[in-house]
C-alpha positions as a LaTeX table, in Angstrom:
\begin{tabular}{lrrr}
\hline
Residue & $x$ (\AA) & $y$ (\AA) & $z$ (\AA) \\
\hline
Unk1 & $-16.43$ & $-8.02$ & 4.72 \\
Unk2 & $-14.23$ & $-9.00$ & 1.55 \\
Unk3 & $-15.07$ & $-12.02$ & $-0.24$ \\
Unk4 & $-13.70$ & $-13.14$ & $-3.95$ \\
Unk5 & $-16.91$ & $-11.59$ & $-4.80$ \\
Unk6 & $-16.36$ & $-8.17$ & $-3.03$ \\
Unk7 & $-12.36$ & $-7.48$ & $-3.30$ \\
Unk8 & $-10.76$ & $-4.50$ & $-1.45$ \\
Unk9 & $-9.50$ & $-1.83$ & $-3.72$ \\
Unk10 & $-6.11$ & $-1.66$ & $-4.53$ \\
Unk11 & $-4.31$ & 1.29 & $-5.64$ \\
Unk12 & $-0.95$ & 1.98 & $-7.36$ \\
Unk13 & 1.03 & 5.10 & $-7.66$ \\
Unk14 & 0.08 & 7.12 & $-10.54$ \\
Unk15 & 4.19 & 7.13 & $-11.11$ \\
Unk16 & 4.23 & 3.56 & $-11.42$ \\
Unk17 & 4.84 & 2.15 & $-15.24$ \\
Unk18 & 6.13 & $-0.62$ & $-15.09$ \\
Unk19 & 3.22 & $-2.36$ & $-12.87$ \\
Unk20 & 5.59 & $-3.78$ & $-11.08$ \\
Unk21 & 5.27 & $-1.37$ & $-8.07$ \\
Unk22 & 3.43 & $-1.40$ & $-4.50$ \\
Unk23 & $-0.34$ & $-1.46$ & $-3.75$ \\
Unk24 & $-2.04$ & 0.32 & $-0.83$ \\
Unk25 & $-5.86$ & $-0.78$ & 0.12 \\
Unk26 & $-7.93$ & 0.89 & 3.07 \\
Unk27 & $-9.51$ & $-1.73$ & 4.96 \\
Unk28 & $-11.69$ & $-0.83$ & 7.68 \\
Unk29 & $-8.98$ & 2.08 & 9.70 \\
Unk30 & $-6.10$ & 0.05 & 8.44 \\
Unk31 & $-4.10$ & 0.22 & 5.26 \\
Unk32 & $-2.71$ & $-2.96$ & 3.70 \\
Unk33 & 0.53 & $-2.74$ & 1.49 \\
Unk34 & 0.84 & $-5.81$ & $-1.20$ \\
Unk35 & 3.67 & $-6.41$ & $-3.98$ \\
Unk36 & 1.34 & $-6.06$ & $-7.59$ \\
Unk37 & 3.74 & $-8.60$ & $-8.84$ \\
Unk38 & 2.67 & $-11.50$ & $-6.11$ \\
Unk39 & $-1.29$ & $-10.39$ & $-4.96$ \\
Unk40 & $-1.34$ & $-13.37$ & $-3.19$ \\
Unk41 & 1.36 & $-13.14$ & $-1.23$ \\
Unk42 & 1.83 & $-11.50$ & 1.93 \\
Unk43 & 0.54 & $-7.99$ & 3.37 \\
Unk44 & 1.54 & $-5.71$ & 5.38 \\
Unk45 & $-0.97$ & $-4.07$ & 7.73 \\
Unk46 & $-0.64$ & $-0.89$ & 8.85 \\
Unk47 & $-2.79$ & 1.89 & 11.36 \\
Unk48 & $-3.88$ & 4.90 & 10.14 \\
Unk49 & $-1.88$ & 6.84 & 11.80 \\
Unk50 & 1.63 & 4.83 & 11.39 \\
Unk51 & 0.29 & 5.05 & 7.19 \\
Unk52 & 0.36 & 8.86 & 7.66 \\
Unk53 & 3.81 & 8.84 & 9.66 \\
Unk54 & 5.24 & 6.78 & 6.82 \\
Unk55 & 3.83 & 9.39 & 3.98 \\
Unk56 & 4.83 & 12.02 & 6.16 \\
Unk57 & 8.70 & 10.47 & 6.15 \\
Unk58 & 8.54 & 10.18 & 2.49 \\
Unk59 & 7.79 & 13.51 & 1.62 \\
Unk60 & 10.29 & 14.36 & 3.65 \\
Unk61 & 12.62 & 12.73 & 1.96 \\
Unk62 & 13.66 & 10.35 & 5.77 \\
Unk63 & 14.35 & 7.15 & 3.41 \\
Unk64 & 16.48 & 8.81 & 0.65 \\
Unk65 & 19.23 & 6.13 & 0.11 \\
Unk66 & 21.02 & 7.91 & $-2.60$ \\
\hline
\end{tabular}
């Protein structure tokens, strides 16, 4: 259990520089997704297995918008 005390731990992209970039957290078999710029805002939960779809689409360059 997570308490002020005993936060998850969030991670950022080695490519971020700006610190102004995503955060990923493994809770339990689920993977939470925050803004850095707004921790307290919302989350997005995800399984482990839509987490590795998503990667998966990434690398594979699904979400290019250029």
């Amino acid at each position: 259990m997570f308490t002020p005390e005993n936060p998850p731990a969030w991670h950022r992209s080695s490519y971020c520089e700006t610190g102004t970039c995503l955060e990923a957290a493994r809770i339990g078999g689920m993977i939470q997704v925050r803004d850095s710029k707004d921790p307290a805002g919302p989350v997005l939960t995800f399984t482990l297995s839509e987490w590795k779809a998503f990667l998966q689409g990434v690398r594979a360059l699904e979400f290019d918008v250029d």
